[in-house]
Structure formats: structure tokens, C-alpha cells
TORROTOR-902128 format. One record per atom (N, C-alpha, C): residue number from 1; residue in one letter; atom name; x, y, z. Coordinates in steps of 0.2 Angstrom, whole numbers, plus 5000, padded with zeros to 4 digits. Atoms other than C-alpha are relative to their C-alpha. Last residue first. Layout:
PT  drendren  kenu  guti     u     v     w
PT       NUM     A    CA     X     Y     Z
...
END
This chain:
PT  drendren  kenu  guti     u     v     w
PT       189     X     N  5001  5006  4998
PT       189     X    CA  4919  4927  4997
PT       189     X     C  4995  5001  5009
PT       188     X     N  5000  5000  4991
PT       188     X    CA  4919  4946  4991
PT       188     X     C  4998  4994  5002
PT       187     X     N  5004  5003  4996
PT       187     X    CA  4923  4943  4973
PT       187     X     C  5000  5002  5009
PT       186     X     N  4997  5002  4993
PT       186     X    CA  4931  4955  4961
PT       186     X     C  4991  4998  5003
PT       185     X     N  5006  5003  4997
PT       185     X    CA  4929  4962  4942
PT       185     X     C  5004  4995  5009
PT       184     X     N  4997  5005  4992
PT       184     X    CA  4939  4976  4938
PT       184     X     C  4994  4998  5001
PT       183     X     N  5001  5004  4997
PT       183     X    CA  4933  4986  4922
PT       183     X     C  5005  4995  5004
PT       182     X     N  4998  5004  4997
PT       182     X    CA  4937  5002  4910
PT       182     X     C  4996  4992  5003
PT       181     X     N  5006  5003  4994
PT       181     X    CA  4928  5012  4900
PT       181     X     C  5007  4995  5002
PT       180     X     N  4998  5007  4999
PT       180     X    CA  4937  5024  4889
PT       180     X     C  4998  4997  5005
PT       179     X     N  5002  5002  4992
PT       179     X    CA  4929  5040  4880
PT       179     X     C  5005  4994  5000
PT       178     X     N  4996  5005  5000
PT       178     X    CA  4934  5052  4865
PT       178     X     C  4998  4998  5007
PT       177     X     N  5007  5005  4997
PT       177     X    CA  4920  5067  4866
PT       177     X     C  5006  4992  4998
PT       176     X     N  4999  5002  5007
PT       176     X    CA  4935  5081  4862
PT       176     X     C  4994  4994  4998
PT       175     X     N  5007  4996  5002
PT       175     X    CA  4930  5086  4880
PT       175     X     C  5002  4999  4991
PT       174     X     N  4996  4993  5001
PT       174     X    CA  4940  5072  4885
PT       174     X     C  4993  5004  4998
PT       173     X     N  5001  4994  5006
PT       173     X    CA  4928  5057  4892
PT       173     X     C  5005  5006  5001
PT       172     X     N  4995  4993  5001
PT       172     X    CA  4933  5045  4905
PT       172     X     C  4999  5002  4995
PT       171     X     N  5001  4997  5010
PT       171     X    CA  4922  5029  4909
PT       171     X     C  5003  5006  5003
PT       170     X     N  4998  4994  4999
PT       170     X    CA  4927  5018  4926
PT       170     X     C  4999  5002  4992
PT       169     X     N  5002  4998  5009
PT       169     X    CA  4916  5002  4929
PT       169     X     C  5003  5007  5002
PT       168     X     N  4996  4994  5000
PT       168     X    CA  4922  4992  4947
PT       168     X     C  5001  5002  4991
PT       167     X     N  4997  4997  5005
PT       167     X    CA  4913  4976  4946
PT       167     X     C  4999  5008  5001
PT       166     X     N  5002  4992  5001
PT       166     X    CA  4904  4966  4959
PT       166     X     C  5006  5000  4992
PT       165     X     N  4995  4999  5004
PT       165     X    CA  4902  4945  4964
PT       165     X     C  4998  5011  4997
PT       164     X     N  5001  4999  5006
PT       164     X    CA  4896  4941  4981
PT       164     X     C  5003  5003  4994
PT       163     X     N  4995  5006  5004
PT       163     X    CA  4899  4941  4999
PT       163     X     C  4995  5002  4993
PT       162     X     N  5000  5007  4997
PT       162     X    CA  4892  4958  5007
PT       162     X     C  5002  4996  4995
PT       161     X     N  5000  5004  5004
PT       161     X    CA  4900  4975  5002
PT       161     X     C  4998  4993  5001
PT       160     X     N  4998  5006  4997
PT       160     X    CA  4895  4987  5015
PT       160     X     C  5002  4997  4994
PT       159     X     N  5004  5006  4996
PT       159     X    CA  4887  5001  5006
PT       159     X     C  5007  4998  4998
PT       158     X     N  5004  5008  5001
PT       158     X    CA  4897  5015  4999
PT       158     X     C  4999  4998  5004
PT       157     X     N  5006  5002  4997
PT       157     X    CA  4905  5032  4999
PT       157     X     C  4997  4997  4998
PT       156     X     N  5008  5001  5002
PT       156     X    CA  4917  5036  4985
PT       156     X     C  4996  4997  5005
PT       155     X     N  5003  5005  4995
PT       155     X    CA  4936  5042  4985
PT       155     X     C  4990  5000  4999
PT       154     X     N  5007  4997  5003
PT       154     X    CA  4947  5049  4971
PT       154     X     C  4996  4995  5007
PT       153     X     N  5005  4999  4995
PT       153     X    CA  4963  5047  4979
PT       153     X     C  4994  5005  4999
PT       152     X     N  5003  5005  4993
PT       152     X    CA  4972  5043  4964
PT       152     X     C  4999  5005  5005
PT       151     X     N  5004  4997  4994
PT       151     X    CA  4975  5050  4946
PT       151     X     C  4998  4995  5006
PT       150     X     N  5001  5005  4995
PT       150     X    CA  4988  5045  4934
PT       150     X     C  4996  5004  5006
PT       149     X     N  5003  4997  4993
PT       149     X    CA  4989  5053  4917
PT       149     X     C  4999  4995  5005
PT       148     X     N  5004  5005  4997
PT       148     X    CA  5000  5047  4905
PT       148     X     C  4996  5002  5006
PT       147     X     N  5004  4998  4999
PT       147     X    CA  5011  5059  4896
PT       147     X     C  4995  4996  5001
PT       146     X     N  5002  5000  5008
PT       146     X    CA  5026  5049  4892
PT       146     X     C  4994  5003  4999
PT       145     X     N  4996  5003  5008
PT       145     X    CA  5029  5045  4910
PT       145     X     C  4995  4998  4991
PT       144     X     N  4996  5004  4999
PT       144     X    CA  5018  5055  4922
PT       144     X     C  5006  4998  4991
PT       143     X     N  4996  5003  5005
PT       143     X    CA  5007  5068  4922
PT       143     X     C  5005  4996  5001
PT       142     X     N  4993  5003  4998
PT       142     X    CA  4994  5072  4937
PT       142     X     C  5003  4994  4995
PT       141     X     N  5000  5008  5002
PT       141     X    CA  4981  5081  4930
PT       141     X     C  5009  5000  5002
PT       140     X     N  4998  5001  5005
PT       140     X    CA  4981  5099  4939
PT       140     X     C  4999  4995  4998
PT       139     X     N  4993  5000  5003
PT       139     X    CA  4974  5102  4955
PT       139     X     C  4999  4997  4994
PT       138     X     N  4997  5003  4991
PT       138     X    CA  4956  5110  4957
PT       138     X     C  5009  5000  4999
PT       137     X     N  5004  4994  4999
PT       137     X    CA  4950  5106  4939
PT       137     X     C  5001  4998  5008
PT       136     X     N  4996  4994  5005
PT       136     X    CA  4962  5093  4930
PT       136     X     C  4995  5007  5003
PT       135     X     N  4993  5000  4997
PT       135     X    CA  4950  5078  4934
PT       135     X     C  5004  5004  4997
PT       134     X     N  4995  4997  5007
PT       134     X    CA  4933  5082  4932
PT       134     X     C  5005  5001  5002
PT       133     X     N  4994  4993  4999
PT       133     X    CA  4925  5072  4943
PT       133     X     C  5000  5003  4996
PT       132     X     N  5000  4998  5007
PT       132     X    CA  4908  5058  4945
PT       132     X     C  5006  5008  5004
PT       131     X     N  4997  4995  4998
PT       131     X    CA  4909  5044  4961
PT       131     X     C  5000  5003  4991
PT       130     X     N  5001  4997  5006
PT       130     X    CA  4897  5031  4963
PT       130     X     C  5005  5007  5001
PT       129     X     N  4997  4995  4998
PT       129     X    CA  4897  5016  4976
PT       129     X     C  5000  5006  4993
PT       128     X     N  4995  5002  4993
PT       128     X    CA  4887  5003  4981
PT       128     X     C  5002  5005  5000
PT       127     X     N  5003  4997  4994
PT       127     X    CA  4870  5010  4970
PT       127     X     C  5006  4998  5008
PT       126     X     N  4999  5003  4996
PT       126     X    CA  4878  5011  4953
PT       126     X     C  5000  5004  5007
PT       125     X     N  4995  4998  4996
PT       125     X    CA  4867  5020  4943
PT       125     X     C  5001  4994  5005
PT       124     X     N  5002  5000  4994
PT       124     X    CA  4861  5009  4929
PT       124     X     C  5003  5004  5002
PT       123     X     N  5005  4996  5001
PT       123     X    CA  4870  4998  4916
PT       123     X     C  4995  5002  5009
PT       122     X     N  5004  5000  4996
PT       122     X    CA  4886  4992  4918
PT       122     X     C  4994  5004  4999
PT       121     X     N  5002  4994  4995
PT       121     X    CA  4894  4990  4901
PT       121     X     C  4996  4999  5005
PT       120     X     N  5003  5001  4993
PT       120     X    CA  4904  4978  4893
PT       120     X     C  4998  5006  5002
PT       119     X     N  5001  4995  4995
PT       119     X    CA  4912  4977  4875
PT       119     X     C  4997  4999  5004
PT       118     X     N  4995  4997  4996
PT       118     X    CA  4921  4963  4866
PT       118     X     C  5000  5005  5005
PT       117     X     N  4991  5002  5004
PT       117     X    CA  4906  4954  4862
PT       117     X     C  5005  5002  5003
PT       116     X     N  5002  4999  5008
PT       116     X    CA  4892  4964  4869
PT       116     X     C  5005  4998  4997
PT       115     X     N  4997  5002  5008
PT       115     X    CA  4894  4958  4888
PT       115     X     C  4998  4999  4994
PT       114     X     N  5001  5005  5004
PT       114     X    CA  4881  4963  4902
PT       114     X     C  5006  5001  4995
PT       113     X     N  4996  4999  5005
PT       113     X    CA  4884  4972  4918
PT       113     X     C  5001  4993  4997
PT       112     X     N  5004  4993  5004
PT       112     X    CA  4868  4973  4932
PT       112     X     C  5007  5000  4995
PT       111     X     N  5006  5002  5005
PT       111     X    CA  4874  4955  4937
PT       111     X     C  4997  5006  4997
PT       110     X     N  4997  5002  5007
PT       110     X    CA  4890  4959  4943
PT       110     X     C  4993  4998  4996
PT       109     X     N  5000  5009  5001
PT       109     X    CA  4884  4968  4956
PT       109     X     C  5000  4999  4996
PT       108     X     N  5007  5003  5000
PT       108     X    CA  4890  4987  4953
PT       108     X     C  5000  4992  5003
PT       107     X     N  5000  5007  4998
PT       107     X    CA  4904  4999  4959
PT       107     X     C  4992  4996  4998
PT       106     X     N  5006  5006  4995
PT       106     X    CA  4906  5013  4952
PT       106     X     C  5002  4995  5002
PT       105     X     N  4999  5006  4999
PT       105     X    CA  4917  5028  4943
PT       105     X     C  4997  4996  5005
PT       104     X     N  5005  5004  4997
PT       104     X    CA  4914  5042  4932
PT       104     X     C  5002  4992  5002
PT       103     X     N  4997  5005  4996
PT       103     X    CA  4927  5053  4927
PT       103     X     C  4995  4998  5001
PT       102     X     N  5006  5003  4996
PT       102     X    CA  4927  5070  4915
PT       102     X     C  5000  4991  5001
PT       101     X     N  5005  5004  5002
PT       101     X    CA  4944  5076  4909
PT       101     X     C  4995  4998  5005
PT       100     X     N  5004  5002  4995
PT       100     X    CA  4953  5091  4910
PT       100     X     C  4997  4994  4996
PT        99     X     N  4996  5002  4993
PT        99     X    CA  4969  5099  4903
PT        99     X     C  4997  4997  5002
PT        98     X     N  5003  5002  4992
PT        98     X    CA  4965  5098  4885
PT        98     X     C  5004  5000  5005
PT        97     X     N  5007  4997  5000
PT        97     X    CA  4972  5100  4869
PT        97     X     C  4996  5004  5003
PT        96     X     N  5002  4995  5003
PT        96     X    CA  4989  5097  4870
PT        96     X     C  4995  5002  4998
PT        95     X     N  4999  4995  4996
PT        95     X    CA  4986  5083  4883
PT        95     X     C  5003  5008  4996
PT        94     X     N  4998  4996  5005
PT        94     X    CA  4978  5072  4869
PT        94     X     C  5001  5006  5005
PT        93     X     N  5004  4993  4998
PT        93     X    CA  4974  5059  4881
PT        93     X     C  5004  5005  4994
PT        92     X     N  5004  4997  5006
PT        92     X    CA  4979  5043  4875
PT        92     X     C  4999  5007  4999
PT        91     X     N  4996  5002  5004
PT        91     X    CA  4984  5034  4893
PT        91     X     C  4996  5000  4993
PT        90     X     N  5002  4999  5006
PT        90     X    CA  4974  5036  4908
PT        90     X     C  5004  5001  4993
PT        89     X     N  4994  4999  5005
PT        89     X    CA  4979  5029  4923
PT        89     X     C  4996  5001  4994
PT        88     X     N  5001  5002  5008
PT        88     X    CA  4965  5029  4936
PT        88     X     C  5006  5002  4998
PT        87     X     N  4996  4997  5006
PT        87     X    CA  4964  5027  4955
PT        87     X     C  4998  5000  4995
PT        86     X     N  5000  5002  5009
PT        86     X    CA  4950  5024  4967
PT        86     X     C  5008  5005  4997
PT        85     X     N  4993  4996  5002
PT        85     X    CA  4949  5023  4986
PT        85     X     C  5002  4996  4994
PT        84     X     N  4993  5002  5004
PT        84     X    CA  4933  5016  4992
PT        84     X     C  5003  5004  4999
PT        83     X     N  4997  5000  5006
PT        83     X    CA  4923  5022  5007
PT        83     X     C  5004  4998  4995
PT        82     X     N  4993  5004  5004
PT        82     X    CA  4915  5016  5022
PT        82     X     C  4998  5004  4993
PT        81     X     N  5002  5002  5006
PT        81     X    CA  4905  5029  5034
PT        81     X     C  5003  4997  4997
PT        80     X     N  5001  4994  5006
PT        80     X    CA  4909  5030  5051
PT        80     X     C  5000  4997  4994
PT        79     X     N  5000  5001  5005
PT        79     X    CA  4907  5019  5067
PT        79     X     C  4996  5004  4994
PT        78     X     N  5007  4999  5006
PT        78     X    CA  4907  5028  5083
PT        78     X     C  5002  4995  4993
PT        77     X     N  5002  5007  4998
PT        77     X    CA  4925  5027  5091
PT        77     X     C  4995  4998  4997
PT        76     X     N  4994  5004  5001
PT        76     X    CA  4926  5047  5096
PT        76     X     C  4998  4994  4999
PT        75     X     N  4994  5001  4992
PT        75     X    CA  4909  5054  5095
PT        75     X     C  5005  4995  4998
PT        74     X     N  5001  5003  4996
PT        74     X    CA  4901  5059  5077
PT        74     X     C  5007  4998  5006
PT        73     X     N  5009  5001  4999
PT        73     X    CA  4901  5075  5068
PT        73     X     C  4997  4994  5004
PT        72     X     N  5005  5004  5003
PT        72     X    CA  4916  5071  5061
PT        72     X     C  4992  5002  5000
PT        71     X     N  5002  4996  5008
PT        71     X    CA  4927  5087  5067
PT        71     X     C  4994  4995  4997
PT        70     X     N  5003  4992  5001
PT        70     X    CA  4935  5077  5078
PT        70     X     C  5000  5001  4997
PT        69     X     N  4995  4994  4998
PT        69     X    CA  4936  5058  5076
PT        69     X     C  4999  5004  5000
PT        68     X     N  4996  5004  4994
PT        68     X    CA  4925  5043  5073
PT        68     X     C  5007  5005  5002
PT        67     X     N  5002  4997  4994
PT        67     X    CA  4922  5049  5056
PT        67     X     C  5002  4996  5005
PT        66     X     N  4999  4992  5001
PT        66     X    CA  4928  5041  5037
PT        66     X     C  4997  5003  5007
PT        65     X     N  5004  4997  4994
PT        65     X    CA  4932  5022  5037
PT        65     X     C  5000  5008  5001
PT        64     X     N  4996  4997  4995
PT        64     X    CA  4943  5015  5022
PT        64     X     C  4992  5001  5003
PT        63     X     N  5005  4997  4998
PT        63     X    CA  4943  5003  5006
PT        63     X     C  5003  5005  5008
PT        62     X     N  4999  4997  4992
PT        62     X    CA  4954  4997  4996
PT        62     X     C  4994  5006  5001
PT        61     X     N  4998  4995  4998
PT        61     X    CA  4946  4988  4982
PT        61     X     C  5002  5002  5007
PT        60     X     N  5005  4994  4997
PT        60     X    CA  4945  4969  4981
PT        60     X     C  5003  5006  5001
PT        59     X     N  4997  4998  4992
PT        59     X    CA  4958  4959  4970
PT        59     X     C  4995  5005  5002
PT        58     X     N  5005  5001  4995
PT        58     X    CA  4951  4949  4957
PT        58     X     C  5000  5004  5007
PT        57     X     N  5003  5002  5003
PT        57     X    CA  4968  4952  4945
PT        57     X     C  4994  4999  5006
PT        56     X     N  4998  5006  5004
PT        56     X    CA  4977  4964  4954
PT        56     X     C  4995  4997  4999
PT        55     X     N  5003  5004  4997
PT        55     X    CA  4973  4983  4956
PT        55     X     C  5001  4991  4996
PT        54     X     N  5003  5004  5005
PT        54     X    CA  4987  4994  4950
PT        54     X     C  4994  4993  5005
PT        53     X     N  4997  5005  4999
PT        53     X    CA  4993  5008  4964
PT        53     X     C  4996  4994  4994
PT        52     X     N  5006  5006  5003
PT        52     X    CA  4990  5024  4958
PT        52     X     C  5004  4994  5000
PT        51     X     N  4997  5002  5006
PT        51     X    CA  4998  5037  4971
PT        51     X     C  4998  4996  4997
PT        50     X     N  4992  4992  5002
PT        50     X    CA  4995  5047  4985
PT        50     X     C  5004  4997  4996
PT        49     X     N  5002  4995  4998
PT        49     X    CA  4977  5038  4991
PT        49     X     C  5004  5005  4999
PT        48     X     N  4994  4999  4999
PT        48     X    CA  4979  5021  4979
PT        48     X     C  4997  5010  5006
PT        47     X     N  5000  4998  4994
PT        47     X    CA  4969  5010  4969
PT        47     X     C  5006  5006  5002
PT        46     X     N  4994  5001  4993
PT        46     X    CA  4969  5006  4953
PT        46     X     C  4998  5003  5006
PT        45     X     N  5002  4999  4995
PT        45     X    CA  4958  5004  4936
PT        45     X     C  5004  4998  5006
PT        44     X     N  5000  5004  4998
PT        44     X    CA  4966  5008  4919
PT        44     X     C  4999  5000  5008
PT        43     X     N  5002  4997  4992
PT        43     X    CA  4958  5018  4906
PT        43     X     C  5002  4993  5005
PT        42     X     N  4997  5005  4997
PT        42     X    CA  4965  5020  4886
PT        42     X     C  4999  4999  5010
PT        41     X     N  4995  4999  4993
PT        41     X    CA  4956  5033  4879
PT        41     X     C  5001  4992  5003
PT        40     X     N  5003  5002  4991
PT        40     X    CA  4948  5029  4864
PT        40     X     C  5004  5002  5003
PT        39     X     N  4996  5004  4997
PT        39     X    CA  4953  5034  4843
PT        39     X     C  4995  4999  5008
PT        38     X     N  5001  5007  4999
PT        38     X    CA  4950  5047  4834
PT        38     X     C  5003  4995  5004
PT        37     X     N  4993  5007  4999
PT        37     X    CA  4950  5064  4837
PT        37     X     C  4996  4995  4998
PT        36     X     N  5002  5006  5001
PT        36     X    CA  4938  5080  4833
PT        36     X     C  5007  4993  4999
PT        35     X     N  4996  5005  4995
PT        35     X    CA  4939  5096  4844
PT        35     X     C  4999  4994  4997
PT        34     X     N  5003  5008  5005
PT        34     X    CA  4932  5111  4833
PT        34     X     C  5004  4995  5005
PT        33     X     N  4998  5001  5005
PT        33     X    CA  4941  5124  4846
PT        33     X     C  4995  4995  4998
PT        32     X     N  5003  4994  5002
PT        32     X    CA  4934  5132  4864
PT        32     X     C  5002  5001  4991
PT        31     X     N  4993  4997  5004
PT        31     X    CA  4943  5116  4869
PT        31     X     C  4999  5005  5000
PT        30     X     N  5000  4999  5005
PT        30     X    CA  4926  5114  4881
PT        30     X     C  5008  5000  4997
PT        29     X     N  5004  4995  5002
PT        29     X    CA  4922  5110  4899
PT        29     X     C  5005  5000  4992
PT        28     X     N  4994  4998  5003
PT        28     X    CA  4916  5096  4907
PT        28     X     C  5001  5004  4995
PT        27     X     N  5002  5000  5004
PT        27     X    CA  4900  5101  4916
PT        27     X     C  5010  5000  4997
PT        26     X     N  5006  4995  5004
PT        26     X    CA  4898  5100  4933
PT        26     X     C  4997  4998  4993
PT        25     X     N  4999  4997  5008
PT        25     X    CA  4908  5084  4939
PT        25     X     C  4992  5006  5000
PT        24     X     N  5002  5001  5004
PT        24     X    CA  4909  5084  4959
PT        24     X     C  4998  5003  4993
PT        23     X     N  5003  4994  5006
PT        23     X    CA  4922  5088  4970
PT        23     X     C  4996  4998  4998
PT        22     X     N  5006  5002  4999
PT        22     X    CA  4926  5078  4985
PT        22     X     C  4995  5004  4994
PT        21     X     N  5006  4998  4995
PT        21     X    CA  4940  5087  4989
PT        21     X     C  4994  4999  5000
PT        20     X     N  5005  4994  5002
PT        20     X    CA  4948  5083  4973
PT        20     X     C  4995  5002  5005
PT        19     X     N  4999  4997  5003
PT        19     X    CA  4963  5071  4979
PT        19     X     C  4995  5010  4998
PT        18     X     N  5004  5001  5008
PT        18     X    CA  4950  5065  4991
PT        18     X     C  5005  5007  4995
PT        17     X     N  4995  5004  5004
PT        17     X    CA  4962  5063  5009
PT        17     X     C  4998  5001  4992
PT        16     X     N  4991  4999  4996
PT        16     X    CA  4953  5076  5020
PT        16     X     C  5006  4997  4995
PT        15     X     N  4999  4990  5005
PT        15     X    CA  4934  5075  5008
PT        15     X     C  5008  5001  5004
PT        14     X     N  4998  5003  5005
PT        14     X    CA  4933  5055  5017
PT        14     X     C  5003  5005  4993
PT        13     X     N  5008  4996  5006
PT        13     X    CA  4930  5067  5032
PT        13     X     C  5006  4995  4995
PT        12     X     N  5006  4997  4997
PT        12     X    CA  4939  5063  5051
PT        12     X     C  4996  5001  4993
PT        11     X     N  4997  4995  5001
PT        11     X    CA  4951  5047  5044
PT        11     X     C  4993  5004  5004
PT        10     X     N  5007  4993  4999
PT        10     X    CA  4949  5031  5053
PT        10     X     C  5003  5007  4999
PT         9     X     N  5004  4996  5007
PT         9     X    CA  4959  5017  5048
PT         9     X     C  4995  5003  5000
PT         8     X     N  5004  5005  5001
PT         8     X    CA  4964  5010  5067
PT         8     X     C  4994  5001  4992
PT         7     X     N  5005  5002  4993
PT         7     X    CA  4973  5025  5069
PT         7     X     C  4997  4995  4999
PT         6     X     N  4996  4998  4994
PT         6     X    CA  4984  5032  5053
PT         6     X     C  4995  4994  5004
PT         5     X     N  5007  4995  4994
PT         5     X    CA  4973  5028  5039
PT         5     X     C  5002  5003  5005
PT         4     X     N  5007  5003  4993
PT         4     X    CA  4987  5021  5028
PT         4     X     C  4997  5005  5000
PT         3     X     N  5003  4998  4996
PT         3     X    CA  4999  5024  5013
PT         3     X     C  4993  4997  5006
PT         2     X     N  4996  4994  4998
PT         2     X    CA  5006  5019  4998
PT         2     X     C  4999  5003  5005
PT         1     X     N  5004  4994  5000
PT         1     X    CA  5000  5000  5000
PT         1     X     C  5004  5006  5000
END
């Protein structure tokens, strides 16, 4: 892991550690140019709170506990909200164009996402976990090797996850309308 919870993994707001504060997507916003590419975004789903750590094959997300300490709102100890901790690596992006992209990412039961030959989508809002951003608004997109963006400690209040089969669906649109969907499937035995 890059990092812990400190204390028995209790932070005071799941907005303390969330890259983006907790932001939520408005409206992605424009080149202010004709914008038209070919191609997809290339999207890979990871973990991480101060870095993107890659998720292993079936591997369940990290998750964490948010209240239980001042400032929460609730008394020392109390049990507080669970949330995942989400990365993305994004790979295509036409960072001469654009700074920002818009971010959607979930968790569903595996049964609400059907296979169309090669593609996959969840359909639905995911009701475990749902988080929508514009990354690049706030701080910056975090560039990497070869121009790669890598984003982490995006986080998302959820249910519990009881035993059973889920999927983590992440879609990444530029404002040029290029999209990339990813998936992570995982079991909670």
C-alpha cells in the first residue's frame, strides 16, 4: 500500500484525503476549438490515496472508514462511513488540447453488467458506490511517464459490500467526446 489511515483506519472526512475534495463533475468543459479525434482513451483501474497503485487480477478495492474523530460529527469510536479509494491511469489523452477530463466511477453487482462481444457496460446508477469528477480542475492532471495521466485518491462512499460477485466500471471522456471504460471484476467470498 502507499499509505494508511493512521489509527485503526479512521480518517475525520473522506473530503481530508480525496485528491479533489470531494468535488463533483459539473460540466466538462470545452477546447473552445472544433475538437475531433479518433481513437479511445486507454483507462486503467487502481487504487491508491498518494499514488496509483494497479489493482490485481480479482483483487478487492481498498477501502477505508471516514468519522470517529473530531470534526466528524460523530463521538470518538462511533462507526463511520465506508469508502473506496479509486485510481485511474489514463493513457491517449491528447494533453495538448485539453487539461481536464470528466470521470465516472462505480461499483455494481456483477449482474447489472452485460457483455456485447468485446464490450461491457454496467448499466444503471451504481448503487454501492458512485463517484463523478473532472480531473484537472482543482489540481492539475497528474502527468507521468510519456504523458500518462495517473490519478488517485478519488474516493466514494458505499454500502458494505456483502459476499458476492461486483465490478468496478470507470468511463473517462475528454472534452473532444473520446471515451474509455474500463473494468475490475472481484469477489467478496
Amino acid at each position: 500500500m502507499d499509505d494508511d489511515f493512521g489509527d485503526a483506519g479512521v480518517i475525520s472526512s473522506r473530503c481530508d484525503q480525496d485528491r479533489y475534495a470531494c468535488q463533483t463533475l459539473s460540466e466538462l468543459p470545452t477546447t473552445g476549438e472544433a475538437c475531433e479525434l479518433d481513437g479511445e482513451l486507454t483507462v486503467t483501474i487502481g487504487t491508491g490515496s498518494s499514488a496509483f497503485s494497479l489493482l490485481a487480477s480479482g483483487q478487492v478495492p481498498r477501502t477505508g472508514t471516514a468519522g470517529g474523530s473530531s470534526g466528524s460529527g460523530q463521538s470518538p469510536g462511533s462507526p463511520g462511513s465506508i469508502h473506496a479509494i479509486f485510481a485511474l491511469r489514463i493513457e491517449d489523452a491528447a494533453l495538448d488540447r485539453y487539461e481536464q477530463l470528466a470521470a465516472r466511477i462505480g461499483i455494481f453487482e456483477a449482474d447489472r453488467c452485460t457483455d456485447f462481444g468485446t464490450d461491457r457496460i454496467c448499466d444503471g446508477s451504481p448503487w454501492i458506490a458512485d463517484r463523478m469528477v473532472v480531473l484537472g480542475a482543482g489540481p492539475t492532471l497528474n502527468v507521468v511517464d510519456g504523458g500518462i495521466v495517473e490519478e488517485y485518491g478519488l474516493t466514494a462512499s458505499m454500502d458494505e459490500l456483502e459476499m458476492g460477485a461486483y465490478v468496478i466500471q470507470a468511463i473517462v471522456e475528454d472534452p473532444c467526446g473520446q471515451l474509455g471504460v474500463s473494468h475490475h471484476d472481484f469477489v467478496v467470498p
